[in-house]
C-alpha positions in Angstrom: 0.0 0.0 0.0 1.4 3.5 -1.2 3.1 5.6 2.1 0.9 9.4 1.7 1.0 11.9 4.1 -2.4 13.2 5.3 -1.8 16.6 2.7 -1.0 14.1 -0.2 -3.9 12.3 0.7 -6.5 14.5 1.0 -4.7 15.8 -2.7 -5.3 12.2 -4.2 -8.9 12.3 -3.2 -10.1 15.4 -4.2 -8.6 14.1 -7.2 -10.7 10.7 -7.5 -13.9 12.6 -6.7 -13.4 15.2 -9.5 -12.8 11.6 -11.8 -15.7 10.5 -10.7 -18.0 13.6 -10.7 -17.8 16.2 -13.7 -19.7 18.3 -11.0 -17.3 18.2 -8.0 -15.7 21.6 -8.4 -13.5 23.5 -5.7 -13.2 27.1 -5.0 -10.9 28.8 -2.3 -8.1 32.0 -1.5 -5.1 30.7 -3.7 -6.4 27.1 -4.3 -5.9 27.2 -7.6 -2.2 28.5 -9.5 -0.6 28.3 -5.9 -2.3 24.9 -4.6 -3.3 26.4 -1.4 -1.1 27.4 1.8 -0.5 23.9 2.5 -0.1 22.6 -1.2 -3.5 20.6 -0.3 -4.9 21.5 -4.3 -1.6 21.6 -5.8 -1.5 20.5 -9.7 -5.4 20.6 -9.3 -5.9 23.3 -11.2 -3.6 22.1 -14.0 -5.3 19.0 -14.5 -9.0 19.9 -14.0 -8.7 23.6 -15.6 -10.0 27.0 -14.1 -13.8 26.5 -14.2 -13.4 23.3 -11.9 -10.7 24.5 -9.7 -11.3 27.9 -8.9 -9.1 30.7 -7.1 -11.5 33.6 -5.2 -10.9 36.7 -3.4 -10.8 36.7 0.0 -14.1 36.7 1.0 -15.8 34.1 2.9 -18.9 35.0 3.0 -19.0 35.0 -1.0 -17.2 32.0 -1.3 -19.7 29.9 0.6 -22.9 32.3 -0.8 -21.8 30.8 -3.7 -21.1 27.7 -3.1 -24.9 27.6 -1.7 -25.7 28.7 -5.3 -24.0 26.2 -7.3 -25.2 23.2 -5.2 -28.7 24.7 -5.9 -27.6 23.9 -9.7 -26.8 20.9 -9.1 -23.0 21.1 -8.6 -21.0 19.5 -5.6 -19.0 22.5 -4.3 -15.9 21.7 -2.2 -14.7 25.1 -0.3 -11.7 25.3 1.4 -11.3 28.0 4.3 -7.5 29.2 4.5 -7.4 28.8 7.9 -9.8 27.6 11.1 -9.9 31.6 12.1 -11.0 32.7 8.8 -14.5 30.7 8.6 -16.1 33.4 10.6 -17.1 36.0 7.7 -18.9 32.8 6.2 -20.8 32.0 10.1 -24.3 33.3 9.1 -24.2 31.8 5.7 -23.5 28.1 7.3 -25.4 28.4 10.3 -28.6 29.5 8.8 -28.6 28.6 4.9 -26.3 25.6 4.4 -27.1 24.0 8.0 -31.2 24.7 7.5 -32.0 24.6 3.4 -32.8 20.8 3.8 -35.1 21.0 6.9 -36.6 24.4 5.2 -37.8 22.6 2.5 -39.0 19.5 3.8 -36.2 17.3 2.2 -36.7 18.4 -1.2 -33.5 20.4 -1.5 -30.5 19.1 -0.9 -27.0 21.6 -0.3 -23.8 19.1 -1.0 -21.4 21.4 0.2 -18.3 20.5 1.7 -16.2 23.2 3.7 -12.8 22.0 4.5 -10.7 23.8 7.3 -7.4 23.0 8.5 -7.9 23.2 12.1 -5.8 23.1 15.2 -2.4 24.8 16.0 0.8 23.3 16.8 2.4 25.3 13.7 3.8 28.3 15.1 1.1 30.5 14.1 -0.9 33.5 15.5 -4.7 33.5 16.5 -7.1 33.2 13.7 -4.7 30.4 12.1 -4.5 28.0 15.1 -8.2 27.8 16.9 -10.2 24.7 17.2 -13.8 26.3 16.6 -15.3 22.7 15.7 -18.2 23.0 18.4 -19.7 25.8 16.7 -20.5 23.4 13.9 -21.0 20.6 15.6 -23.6 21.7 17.9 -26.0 23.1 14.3 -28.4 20.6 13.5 -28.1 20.2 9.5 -24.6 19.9 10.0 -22.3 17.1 9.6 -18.6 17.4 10.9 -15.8 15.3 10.5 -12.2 15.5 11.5 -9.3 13.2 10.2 -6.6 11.9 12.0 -4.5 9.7 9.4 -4.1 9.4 5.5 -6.2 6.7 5.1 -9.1 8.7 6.5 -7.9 11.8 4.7 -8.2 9.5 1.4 -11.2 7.8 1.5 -13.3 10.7 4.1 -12.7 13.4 1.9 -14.4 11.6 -0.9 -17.0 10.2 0.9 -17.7 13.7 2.4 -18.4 15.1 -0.9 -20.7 12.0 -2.0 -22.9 13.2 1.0 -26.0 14.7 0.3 -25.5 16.8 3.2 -23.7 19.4 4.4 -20.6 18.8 5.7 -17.9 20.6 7.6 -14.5 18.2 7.0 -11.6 19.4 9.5 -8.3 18.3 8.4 -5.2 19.0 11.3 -3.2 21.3 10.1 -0.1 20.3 12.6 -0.2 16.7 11.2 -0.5 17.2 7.2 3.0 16.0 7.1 2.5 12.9 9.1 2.2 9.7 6.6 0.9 6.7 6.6 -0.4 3.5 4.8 -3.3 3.9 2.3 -5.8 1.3 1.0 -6.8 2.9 -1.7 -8.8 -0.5 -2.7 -11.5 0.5 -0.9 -12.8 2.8 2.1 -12.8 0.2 5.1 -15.5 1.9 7.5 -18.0 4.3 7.0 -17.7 8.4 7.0 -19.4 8.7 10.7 -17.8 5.7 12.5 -15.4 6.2 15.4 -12.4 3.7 15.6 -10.5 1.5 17.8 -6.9 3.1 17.5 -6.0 1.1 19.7 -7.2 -1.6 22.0 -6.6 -1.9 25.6 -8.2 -2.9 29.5 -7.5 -0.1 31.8 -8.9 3.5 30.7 -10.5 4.5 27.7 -8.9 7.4 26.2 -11.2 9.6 22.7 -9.5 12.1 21.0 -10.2 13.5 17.2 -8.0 14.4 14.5 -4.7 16.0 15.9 -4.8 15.1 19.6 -5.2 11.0 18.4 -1.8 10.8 17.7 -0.5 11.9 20.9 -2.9 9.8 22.5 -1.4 6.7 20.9 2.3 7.9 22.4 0.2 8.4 25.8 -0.8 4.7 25.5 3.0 3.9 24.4 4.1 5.2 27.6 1.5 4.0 29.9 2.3 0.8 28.5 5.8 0.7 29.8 4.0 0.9 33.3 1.9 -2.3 32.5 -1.2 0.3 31.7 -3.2 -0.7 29.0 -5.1 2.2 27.3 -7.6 1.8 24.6 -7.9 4.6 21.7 -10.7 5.7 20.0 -10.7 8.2 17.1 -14.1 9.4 17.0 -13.3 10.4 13.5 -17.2 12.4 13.3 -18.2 14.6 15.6 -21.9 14.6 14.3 -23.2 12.7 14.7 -21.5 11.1 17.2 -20.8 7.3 17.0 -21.4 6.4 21.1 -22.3 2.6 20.2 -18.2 2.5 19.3 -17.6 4.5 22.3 -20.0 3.1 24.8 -18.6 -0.3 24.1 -15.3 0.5 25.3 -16.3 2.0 28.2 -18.0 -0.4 29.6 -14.8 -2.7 29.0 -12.3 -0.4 30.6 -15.2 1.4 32.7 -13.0 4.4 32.8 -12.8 7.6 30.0 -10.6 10.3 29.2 -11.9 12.7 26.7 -8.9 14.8 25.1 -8.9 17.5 22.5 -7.7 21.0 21.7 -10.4 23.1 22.0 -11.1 24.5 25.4 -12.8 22.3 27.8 -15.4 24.7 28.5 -18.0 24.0 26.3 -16.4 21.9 24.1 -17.0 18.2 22.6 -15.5 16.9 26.0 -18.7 17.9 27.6 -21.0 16.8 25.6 -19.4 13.6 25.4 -18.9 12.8 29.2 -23.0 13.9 29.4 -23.7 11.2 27.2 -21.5 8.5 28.2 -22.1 9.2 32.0 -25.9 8.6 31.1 -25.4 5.7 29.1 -22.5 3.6 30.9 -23.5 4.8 34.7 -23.0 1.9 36.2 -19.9 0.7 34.4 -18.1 3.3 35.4 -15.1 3.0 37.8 -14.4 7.1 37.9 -15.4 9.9 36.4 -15.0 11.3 32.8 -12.1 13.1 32.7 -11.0 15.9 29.8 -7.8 17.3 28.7 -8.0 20.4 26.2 -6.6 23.8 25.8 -7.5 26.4 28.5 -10.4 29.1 28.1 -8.7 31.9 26.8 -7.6 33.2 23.4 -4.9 30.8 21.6 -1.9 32.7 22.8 1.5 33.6 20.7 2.9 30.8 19.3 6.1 30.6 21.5 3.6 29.7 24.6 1.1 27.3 22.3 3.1 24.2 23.1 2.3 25.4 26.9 -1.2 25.7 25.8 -2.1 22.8 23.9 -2.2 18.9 25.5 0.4 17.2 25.1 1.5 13.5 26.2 2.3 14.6 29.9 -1.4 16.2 30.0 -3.0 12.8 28.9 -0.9 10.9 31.4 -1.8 12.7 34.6 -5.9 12.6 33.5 -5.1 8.7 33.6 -3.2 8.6 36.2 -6.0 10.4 38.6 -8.4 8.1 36.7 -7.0 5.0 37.6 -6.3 6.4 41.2 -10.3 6.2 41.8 
């Protein structure tokens, strides 16, 4: 199986779907001659010509308007936001057209749009290029959200996010696009909103989401040096949430640790520990615990490694876990 990283990856899958779909098209700031910030698009352009891939000013909120237009045509738009910060010119166009056309009209329009962001920091960035804003979405009804943590997810989820009638809003980590790994490009092997067992273990369950997996899996790499087994789940969607994946590890280990970037106020942490505390009660052995960033504006990029979880972070939330 070919060695991508996730960039490559999500490249060669934008790729297959614009194959397979004369009316996939992509629009974005620089997507087009330049490939995109992170190269994501690059050669894209080339191949597909300008009325496919297509470079726009920098304007959200235009880029998505009309986006909402051409899926009303029947097109498949895939828009990429520069950067997580940047989606919020396009807010009121997502939250109350693209999230509510379908419900509006009783199921009889459909808005295909996917909205890629590179999320998360961990790249020596500033504010507006390094937030984790995915609960916004995720809490809209009408919305789907995904967030990748590997190539082969990047591969295959990209295309089936854009095979989905739905909306959806398809985070990518920006910290992790050089990262590779193996892809089956044979066939997807699970479905767009199924979690995943990273990794299997006994002792604590430990869910994390596109950049915050991988240093989960070095947490349970540690931990197993100390005889601690740890089982990782990548939740992979966001919403809807797969708890049956979830659940089921819980009440194996019958302990949880919920880690992500985004400030644990608020955040997908919370909502998850409501549910799982309500659904696996009694096989729990302590409560859900959540690692994330800190409520407070992402800070200048030579104090982000203080800010963000790291393995240390993930570690301790076990430790007092397994101290119950």
């Amino acid at each position: 199986m070919p060695q991508l990283t996730i960039a490559k990856a999500v490249t060669n899958g934008l790729r297959a779907a614009m194959e397979k779909d004369p009316k996939v098209v992509l629009m974005g700031e620089d997507i087009g001659k330049l490939g995109g910030v992170f190269r994501v698009t690059e050669g894209l352009q080339k191949d597909f010509g300008e009325d496919r891939v297509m470079d726009t000013p920098l304007a959200e909120a235009g880029i998505v308007g009309t986006a909402i237009g051409m899926a009303l045509r029947g097109y498949r738009p895939v828009v990429e936001i520069q950067f997580d910060g940047f989606v919020y010119p396009a807010f009121d166009h997502i939250i109350s057209q693209v999230a509510k056309m379908r419900a509006r009209s009783l199921g009889t329009i459909r808005l295909p749009i996917v909205i890629r962001i590179p999320v998360g920091g961990g790249i020596g960035a500033v504010e507006h290029h390094s937030e984790s804003n995915e609960a916004y979405f995720a809490h809209t009804a009408g919305l789907r959200v995904v967030c990748v943590s590997n190539a082969e997810d990047a591969y295959w989820g990209i295309q089936q996010a854009i095979e989905t009638d739905d909306p959806v809003i398809f985070y990518e980590p920006k910290r992790r696009y050089w990262d590779k790994g193996e892809v089956d490009v044979s066939g997807a092997s699970r479905g767009l909103f199924t979690a995943a067992v990273a990794r299997e273990g006994r002792d604590c369950t430990v869910v994390a989401y596109g950049p915050m997996v991988k240093t989960c899996l070095q947490a349970a790499e540690a931990a197993a040096e100390e005889d601690k087994a740890l089982e990782v789940i990548d939740l992979r969607s966001l919403s809807p949430l797969d708890l049956d994946t979830l659940a089921a590890s819980v009440e194996k280990t019958g302990r949880l640790v919920v880690v992500h970037e985004a400030s644990t106020f608020l955040g997908m942490g919370a909502e998850i520990a409501a549910s799982i505390t309500q659904r696996c009660f009694y096989h729990l052995e302590a409560p859900v615990l959540r690692v994330g960033g800190y409520n407070l504006p992402y800070p200048p990029s030579r104090l982000e490694e203080e800010f963000l979880p790291d393995l240390d972070r993930v570690l301790d939330a076990v430790d007092r876990s397994l101290a119950f």
